[in-house]
N, CA, C and O atoms as a GROMACS GRO file, in nm:
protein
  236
    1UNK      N    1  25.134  10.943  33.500
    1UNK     CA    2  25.042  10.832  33.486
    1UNK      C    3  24.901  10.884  33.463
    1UNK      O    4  24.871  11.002  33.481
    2UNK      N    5  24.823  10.799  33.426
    2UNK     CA    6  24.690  10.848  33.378
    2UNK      C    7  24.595  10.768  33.428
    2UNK      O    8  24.628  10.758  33.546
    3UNK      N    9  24.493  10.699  33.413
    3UNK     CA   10  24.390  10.600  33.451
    3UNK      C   11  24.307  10.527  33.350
    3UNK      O   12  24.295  10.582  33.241
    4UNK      N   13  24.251  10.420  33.367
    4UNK     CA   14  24.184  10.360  33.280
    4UNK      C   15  24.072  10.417  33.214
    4UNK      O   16  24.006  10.492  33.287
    5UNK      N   17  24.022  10.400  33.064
    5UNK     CA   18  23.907  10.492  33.019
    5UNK      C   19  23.798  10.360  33.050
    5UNK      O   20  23.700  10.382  32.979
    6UNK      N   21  23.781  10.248  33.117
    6UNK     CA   22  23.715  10.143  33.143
    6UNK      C   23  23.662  10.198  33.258
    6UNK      O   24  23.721  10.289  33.315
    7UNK      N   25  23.522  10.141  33.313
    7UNK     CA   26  23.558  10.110  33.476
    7UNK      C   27  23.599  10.026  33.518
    7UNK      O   28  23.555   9.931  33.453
    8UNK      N   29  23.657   9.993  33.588
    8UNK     CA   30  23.705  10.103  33.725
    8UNK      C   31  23.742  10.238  33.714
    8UNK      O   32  23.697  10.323  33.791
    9UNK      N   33  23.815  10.262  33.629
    9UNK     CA   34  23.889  10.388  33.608
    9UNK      C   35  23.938  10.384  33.707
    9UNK      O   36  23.903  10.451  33.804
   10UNK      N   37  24.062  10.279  33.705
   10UNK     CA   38  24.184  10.260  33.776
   10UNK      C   39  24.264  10.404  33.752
   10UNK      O   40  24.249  10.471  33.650
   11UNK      N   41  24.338  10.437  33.846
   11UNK     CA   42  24.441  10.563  33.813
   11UNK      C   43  24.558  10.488  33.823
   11UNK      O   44  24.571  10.382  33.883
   12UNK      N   45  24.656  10.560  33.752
   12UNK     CA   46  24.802  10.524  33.761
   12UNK      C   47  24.855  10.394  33.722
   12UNK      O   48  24.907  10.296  33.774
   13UNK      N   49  24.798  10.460  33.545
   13UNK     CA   50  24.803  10.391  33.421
   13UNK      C   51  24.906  10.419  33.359
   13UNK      O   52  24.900  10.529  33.305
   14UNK      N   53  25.007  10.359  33.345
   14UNK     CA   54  25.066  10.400  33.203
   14UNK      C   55  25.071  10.396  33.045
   14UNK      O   56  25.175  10.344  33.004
   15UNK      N   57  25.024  10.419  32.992
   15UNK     CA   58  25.002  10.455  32.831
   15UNK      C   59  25.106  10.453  32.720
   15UNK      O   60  25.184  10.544  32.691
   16UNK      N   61  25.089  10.313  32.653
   16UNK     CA   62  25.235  10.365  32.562
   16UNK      C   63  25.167  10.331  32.378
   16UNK      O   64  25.152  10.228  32.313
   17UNK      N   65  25.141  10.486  32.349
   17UNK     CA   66  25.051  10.512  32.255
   17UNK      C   67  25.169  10.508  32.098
   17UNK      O   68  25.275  10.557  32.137
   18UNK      N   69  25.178  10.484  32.008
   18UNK     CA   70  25.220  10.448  31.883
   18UNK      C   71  25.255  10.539  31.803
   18UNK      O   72  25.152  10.533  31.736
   19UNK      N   73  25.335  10.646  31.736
   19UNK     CA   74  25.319  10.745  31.706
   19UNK      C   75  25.250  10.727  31.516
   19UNK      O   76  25.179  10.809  31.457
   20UNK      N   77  25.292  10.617  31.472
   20UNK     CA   78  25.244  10.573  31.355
   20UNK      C   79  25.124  10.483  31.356
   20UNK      O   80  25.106  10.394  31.438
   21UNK      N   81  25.042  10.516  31.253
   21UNK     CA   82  24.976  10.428  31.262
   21UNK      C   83  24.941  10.328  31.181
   21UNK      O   84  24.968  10.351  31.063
   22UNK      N   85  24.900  10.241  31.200
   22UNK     CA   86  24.895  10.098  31.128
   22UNK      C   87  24.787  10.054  31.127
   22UNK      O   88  24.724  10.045  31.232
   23UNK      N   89  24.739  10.016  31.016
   23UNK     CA   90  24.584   9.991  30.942
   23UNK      C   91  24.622   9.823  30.919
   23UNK      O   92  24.725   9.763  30.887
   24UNK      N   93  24.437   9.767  30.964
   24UNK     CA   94  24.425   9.617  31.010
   24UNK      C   95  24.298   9.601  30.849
   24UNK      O   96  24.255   9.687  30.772
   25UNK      N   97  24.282   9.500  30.855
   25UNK     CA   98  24.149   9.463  30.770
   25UNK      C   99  24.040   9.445  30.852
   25UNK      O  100  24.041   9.416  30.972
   26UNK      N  101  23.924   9.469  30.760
   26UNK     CA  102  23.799   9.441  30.848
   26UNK      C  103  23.820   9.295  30.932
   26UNK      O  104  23.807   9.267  31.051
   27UNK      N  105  23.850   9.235  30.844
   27UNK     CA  106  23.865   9.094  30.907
   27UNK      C  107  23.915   9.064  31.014
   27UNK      O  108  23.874   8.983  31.097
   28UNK      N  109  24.025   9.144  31.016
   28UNK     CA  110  24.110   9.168  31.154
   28UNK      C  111  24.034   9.221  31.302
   28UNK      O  112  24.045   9.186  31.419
   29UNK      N  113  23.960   9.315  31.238
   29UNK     CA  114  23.872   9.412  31.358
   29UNK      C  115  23.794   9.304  31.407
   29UNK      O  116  23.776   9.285  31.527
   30UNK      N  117  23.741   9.224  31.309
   30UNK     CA  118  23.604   9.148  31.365
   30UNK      C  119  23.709   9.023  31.445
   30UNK      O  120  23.655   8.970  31.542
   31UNK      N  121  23.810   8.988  31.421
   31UNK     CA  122  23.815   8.905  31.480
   31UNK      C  123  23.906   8.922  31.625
   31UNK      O  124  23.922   8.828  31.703
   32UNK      N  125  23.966   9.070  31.644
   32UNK     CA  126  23.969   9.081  31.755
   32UNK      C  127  23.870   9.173  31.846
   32UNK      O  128  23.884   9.227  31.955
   33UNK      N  129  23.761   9.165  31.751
   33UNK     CA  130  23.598   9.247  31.871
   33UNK      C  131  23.532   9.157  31.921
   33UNK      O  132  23.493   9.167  32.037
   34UNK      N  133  23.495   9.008  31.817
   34UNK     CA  134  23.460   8.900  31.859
   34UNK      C  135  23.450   8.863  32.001
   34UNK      O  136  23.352   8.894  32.069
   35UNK      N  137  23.553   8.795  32.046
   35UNK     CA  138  23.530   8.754  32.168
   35UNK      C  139  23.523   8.873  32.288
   35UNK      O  140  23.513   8.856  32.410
   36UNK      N  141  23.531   8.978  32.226
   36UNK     CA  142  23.467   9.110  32.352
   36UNK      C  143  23.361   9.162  32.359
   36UNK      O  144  23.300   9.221  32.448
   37UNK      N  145  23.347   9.142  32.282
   37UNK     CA  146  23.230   9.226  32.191
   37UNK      C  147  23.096   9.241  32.313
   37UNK      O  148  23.048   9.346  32.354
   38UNK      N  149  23.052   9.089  32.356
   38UNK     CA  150  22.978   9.058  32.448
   38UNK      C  151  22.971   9.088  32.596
   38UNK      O  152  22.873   9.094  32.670
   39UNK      N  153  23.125   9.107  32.628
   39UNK     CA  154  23.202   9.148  32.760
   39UNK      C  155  23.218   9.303  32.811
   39UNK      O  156  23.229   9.359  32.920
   40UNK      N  157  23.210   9.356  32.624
   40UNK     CA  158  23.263   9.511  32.682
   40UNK      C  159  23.134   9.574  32.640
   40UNK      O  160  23.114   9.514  32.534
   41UNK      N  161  23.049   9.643  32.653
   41UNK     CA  162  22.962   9.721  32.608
   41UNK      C  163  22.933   9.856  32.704
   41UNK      O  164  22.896   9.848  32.820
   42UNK      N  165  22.960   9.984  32.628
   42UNK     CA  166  22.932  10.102  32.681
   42UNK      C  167  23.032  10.056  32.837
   42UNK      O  168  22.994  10.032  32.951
   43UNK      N  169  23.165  10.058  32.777
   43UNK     CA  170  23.219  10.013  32.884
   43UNK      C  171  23.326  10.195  32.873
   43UNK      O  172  23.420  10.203  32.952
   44UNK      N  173  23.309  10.280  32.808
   44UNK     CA  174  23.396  10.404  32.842
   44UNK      C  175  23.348  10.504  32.853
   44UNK      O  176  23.226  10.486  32.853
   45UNK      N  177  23.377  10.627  32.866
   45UNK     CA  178  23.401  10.756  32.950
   45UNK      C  179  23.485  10.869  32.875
   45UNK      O  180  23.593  10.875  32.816
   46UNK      N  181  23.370  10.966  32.910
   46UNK     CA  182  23.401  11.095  32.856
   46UNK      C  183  23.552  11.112  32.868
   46UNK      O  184  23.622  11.028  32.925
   47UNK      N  185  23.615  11.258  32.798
   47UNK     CA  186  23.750  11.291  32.804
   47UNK      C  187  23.785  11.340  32.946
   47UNK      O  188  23.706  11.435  32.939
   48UNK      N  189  23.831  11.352  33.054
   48UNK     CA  190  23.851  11.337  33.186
   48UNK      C  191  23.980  11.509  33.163
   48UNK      O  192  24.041  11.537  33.060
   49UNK      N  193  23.983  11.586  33.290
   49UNK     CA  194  24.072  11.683  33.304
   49UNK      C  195  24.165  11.631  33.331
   49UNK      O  196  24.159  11.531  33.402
   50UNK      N  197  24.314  11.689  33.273
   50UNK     CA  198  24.412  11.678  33.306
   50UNK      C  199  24.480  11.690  33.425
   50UNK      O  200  24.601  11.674  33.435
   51UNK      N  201  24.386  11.725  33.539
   51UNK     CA  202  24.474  11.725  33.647
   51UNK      C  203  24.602  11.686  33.682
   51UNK      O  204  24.644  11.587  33.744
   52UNK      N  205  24.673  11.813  33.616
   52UNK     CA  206  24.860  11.852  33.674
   52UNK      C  207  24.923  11.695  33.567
   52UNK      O  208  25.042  11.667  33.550
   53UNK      N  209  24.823  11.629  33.520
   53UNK     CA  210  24.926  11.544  33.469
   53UNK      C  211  24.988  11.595  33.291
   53UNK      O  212  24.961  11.691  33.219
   54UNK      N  213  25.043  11.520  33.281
   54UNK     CA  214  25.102  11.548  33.098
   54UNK      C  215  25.176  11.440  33.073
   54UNK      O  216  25.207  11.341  33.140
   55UNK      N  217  25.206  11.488  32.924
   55UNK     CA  218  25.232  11.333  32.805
   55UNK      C  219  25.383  11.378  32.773
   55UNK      O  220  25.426  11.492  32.755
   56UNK      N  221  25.442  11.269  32.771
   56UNK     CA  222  25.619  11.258  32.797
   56UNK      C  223  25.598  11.179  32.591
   56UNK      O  224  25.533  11.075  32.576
   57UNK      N  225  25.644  11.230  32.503
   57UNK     CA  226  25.693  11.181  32.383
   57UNK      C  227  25.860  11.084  32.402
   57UNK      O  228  25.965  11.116  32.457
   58UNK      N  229  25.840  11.027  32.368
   58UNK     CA  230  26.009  10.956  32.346
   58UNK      C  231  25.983  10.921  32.186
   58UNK      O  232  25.882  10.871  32.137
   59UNK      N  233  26.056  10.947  32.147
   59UNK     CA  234  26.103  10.930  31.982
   59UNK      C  235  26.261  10.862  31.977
   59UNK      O  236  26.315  10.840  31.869
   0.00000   0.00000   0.00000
């Protein structure tokens, strides 16, 4: 498990990251930044040490 890159920086996160990736339109971006946009600001955090944890692939 890992932790949130938000604060709190909750720990003992699980992460289920995409191995492909998939491209949106601008249009798309703006309309899901929109309603955050205002909520989230300078809301993340440097790259954090791995402490003993690691990344499990499933394919």
């Amino acid at each position: 498990t890992w932790d949130l890159s938000t604060l709190s920086c909750t720990e003992n996160v699980i992460w289920h990251v995409l191995t492909k990736v998939r491209s949106i339109s601008r249009e798309q971006v703006e309309t899901l930044r929109a309603p955050l946009e205002s909520k989230f600001t300078n809301n993340s955090r440097p790259s954090q040490p791995m402490n003993g944890r690691h990344v499990d692939l499933y394919e």
